[in-house]
N, C-alpha and C positions, 0 to 999 in steps of 0.2 A: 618406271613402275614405282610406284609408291606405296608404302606399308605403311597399314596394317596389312593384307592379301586376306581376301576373303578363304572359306573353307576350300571351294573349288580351285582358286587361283593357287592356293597353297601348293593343294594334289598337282593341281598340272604341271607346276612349276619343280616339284620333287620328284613329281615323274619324269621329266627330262633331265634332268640333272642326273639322275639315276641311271638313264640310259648311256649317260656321257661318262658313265663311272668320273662325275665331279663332286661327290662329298667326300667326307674325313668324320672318324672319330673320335670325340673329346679321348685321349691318353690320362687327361687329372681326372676326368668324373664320369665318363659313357664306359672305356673301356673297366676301371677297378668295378664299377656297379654291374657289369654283364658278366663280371668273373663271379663275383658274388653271387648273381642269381642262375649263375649254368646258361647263359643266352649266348647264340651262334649268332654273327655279322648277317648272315641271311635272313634270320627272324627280324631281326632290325628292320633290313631292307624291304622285308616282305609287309610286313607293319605299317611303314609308311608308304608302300607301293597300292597295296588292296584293304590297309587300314581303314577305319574313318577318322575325318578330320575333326578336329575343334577348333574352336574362335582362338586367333591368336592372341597370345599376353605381354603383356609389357615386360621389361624386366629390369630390376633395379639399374644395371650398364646399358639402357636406352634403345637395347635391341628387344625386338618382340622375337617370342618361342612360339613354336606351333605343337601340337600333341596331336598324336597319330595313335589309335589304338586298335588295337587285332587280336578278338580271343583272351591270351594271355600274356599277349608282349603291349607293354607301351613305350613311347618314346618321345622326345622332343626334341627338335632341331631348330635353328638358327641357322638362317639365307646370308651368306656375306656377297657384297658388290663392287662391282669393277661401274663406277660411274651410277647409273639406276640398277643395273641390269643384273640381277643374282644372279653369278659365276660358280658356284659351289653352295653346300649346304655342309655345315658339322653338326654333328648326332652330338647333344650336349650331356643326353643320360639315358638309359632304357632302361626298363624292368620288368619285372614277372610279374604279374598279376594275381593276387591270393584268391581263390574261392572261398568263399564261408562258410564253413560247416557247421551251422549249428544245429 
């Protein structure tokens, strides 16, 4: 497989991983940002599970990020691989979503 992973390939591929309980949460930057905004492991999950997807990004360290958004969680992850084949995914940051009130 080769990346970039289109919007659907993203999902499918986060949805099996997810069933395999094979992702991790960033500890420097997903876990301090979800203490910050009051977000449980399962809105993450749930986010990138019945989220929607967007076009994946490049990102300065050569890996592309995917963004998965639900309601009021969003999140991005990064696919690591055993050969082609993403074996796991890490959650790199989530957050809460402001409404605007003006």
């Amino acid at each position: 497989m080769v990346e970039p992973f289109t919007r659907a390939e993203a999902r499918r591929l986060a949805r099996d991983l997810i069933a395999r309980g094979a992702y991790r949460f960033s500890v420097t930057h997903a876990e301090p940002a979800m203490i910050a905004d009051a977000i449980m492991h399962v809105e993450v999950l749930n986010a990138i599970d019945l989220g929607r997807p967007h076009q994946a990004a490049l990102q300065a360290d050569g890996t592309y990020s995917y963004k998965f958004t639900r309601r009021d969680i969003g999140t991005a992850i990064t696919f690591k691989f055993a050969g082609t084949v993403p074996v796991v995914f890490v959650i790199r940051t989530a957050w809460r979503m402001r409404r605007r009130h003006d």
